[in-house]
VOBA-1610 file (N, C-alpha, C; in pm, whole numbers, padded with zeros to 5 digits, always signed):
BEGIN
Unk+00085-00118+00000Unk+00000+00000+00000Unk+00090+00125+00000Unk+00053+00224-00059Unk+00128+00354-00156Unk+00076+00474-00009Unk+00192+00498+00046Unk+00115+00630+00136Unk+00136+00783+00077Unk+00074+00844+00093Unk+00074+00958+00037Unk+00138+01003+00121Unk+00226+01129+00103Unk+00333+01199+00180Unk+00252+01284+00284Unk+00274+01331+00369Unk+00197+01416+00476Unk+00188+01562+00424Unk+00139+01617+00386Unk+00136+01776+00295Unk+00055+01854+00452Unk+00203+01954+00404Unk+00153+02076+00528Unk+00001+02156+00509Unk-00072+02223+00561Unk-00109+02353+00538Unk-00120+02446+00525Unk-00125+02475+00381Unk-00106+02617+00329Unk-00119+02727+00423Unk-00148+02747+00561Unk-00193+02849+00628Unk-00088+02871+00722Unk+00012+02778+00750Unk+00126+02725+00817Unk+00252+02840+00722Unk+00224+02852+00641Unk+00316+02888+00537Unk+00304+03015+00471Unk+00422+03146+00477Unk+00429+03253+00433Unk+00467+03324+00318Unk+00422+03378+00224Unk+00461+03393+00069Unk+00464+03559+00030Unk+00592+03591-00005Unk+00652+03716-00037Unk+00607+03688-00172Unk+00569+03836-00228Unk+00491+03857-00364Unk+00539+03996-00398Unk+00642+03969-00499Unk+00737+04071-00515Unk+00663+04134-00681Unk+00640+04222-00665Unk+00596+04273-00820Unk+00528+04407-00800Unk+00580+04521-00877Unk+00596+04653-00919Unk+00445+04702-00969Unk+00374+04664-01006Unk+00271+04643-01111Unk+00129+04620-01000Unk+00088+04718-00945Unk+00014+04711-00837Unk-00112+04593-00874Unk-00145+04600-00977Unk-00285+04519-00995Unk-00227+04396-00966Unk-00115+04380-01064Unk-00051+04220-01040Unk-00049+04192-00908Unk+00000+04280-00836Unk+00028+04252-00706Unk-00113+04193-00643Unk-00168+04313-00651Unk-00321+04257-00615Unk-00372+04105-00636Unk-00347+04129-00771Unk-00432+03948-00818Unk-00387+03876-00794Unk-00208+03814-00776Unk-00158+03748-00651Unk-00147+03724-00595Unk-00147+03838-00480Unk-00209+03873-00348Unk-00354+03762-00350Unk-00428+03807-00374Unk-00601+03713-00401Unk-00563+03585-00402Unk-00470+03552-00517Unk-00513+03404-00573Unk-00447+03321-00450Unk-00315+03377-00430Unk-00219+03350-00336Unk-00295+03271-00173Unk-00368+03429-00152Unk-00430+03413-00017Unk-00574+03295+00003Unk-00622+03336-00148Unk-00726+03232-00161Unk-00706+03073-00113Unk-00556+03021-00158Unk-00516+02885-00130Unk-00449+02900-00020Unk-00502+02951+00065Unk-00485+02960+00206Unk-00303+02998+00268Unk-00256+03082+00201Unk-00128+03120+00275Unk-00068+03220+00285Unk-00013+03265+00376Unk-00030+03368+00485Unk+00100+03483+00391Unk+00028+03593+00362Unk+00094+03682+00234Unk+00152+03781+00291Unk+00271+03848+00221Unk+00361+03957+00254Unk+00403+04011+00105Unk+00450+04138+00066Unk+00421+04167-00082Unk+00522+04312-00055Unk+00572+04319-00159Unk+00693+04440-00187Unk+00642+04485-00320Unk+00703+04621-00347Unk+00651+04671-00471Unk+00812+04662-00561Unk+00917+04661-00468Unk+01025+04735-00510Unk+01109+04608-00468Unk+01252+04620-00564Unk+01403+04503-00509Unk+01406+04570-00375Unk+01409+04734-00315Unk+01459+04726-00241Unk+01379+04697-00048Unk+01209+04685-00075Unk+01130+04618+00009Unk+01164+04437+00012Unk+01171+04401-00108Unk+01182+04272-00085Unk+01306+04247-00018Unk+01423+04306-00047Unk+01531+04287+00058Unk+01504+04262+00214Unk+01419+04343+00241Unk+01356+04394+00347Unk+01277+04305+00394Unk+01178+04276+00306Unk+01136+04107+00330Unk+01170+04002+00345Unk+01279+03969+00291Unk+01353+03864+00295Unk+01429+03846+00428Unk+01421+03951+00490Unk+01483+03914+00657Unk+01396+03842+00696Unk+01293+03894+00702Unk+01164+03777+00776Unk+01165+03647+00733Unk+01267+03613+00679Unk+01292+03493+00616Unk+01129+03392+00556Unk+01085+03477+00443Unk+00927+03389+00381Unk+00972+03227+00361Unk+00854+03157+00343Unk+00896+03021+00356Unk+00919+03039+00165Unk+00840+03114+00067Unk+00868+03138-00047Unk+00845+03280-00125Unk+00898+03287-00239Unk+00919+03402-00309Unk+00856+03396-00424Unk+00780+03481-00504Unk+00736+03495-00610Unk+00730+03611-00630Unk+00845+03630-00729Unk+00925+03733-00742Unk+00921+03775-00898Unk+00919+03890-00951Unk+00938+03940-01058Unk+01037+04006-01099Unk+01118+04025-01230Unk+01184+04039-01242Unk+01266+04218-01270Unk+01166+04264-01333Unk+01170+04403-01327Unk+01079+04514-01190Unk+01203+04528-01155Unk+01151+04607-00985Unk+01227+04728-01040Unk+01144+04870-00957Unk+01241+04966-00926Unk+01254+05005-00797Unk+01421+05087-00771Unk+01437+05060-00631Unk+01606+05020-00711Unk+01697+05050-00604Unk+01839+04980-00628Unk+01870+04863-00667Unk+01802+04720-00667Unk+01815+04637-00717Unk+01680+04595-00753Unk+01667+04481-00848Unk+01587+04422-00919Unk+01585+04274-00918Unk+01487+04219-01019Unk+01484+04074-00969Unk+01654+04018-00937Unk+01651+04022-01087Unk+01815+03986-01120Unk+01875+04027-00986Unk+01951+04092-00940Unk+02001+04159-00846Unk+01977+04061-00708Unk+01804+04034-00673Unk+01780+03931-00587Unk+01833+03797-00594Unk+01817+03770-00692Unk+01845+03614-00690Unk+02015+03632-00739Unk+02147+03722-00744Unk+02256+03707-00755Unk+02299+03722-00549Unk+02186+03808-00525Unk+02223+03893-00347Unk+02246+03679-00265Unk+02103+03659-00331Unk+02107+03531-00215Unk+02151+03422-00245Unk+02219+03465-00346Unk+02333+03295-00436Unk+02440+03362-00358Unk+02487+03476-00344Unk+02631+03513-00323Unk+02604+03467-00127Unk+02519+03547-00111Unk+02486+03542+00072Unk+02521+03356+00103Unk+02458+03302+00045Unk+02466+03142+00111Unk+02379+03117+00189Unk+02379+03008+00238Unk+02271+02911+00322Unk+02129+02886+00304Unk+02037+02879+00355Unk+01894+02849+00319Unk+01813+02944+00224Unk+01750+02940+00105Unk+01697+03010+00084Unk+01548+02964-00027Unk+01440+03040+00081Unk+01301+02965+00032Unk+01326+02968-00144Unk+01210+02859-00160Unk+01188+02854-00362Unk+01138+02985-00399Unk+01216+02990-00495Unk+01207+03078-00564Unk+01067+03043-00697Unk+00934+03116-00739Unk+00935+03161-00828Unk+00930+03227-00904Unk+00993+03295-01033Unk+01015+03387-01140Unk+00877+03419-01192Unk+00786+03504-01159Unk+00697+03590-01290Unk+00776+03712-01348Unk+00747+03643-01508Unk+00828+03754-01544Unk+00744+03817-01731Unk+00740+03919-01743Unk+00626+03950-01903Unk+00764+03942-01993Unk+00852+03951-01941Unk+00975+03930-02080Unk+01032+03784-02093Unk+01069+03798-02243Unk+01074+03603-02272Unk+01174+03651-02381Unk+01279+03541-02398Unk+01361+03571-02553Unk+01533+03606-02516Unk+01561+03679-02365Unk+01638+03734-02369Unk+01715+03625-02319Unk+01876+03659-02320Unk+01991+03593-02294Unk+01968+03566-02118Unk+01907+03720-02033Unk+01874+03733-01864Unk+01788+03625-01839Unk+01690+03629-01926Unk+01577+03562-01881Unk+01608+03422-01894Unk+01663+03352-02017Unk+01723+03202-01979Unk+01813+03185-01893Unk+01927+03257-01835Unk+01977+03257-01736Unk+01869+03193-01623Unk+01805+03311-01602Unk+01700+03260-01456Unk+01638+03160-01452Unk+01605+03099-01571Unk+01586+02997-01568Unk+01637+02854-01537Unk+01771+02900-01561Unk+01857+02794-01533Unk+01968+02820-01380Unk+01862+02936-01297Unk+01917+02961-01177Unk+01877+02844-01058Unk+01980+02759-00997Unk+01947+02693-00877Unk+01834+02667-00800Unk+01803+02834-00793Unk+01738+02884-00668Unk+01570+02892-00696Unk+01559+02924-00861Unk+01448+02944-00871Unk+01396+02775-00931Unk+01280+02787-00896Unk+01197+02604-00852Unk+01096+02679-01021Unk+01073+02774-01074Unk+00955+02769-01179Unk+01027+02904-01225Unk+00998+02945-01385Unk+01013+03047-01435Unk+00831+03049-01499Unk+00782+03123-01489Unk+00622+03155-01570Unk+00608+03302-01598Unk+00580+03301-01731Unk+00564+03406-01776Unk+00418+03426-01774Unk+00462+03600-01800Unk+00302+03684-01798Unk+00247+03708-01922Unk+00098+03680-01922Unk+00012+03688-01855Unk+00010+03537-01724Unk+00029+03525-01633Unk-00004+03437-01539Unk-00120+03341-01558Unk-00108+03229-01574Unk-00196+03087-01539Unk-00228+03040-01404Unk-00315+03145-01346Unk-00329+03102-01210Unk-00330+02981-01146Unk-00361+02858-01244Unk-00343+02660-01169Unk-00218+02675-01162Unk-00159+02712-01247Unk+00010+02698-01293Unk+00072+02747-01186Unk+00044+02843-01122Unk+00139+02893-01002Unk+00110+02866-00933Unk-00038+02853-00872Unk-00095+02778-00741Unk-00034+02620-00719Unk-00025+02545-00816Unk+00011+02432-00800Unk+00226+02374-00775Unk+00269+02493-00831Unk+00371+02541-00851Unk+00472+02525-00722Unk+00376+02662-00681Unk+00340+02716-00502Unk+00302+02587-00427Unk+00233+02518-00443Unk+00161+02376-00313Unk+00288+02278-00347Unk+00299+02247-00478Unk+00425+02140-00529Unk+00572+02207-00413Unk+00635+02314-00445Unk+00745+02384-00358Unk+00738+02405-00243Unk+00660+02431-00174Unk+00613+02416-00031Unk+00574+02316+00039Unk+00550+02175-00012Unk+00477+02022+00029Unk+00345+02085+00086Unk+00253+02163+00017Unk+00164+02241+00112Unk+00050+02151+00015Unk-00092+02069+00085Unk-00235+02070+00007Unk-00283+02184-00048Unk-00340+02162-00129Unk-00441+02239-00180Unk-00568+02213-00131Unk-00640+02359-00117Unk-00804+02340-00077Unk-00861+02293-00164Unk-00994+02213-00109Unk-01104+02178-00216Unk-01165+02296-00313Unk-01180+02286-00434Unk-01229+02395-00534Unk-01333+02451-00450Unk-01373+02527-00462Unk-01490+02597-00430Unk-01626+02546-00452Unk-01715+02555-00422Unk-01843+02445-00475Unk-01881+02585-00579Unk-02006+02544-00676Unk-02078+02594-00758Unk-02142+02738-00679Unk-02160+02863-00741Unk-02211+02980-00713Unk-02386+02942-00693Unk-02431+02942-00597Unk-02579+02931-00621Unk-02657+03081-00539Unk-02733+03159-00608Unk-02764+03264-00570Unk-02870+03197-00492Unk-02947+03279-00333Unk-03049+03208-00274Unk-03111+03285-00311Unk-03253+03252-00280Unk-03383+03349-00338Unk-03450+03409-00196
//
């Protein structure tokens, strides 16, 4: 008999949501919190620095920030720093460039997904990198009368 691994709860677990782009932020923020885990959010490289003391259990991070450093910049700060550092994933609207396959082929980061965002795609992404369940879907909208 096949046991299924013990998966934490998403509510147990804290997620930095790094992105410049306030709406994005927003709808992250939502989808993020929706699957139950406990959110923290920077606009700028140089808040998420700032975040990153609080040591998040993960990062979903974008790549163009303003502020002294930027994605890039993040993920060179905590390759050079050493020791533990939560999964990384990359949202990013640029695709093609020499930077952007780089990050892809960075250690640290567990997913690269580009924008426009596939919300299963990161939610599952997010539960897969964290050993965290996912909630049951939502049941059907039924208006009462």
């Amino acid at each position: 008999m096949r046991m299924e691994p013990d998966l934490a709860d998403p509510k147990t677990k804290r997620v930095l949501i790094v992105d410049d782009d306030v709406s994005v932020l927003t709808l992250l923020e939502i989808l993020v919190h929706r699957d139950g885990f406990q959110i923290e959010t920077a606009e700028s490289g140089d808040q998420a620095l700032q975040r990153l003391e609080g040591k998040p259990d993960a990062v979903v991070l974008d790549l163009v920030l303003p502020g002294s450093t930027d994605g890039f910049g993040i993920l060179k700060l905590l390759a050079e720093k050493g020791g533990p550092v939560p999964p990384i994933i990359v949202v990013t609207g640029h695709s093609g460039s020499k930077a952007v396959d780089e990050v892809e082929k960075n250690p640290l980061v567990v997913a690269l997904i580009r924008k426009p965002i596939h919300q299963d795609l990161l939610l599952e992404t997010l539960h897969k990198a964290l050993k965290t369940r996912r909630p049951p879907p939502p049941g059907p909208y039924v208006k009462k009368r």
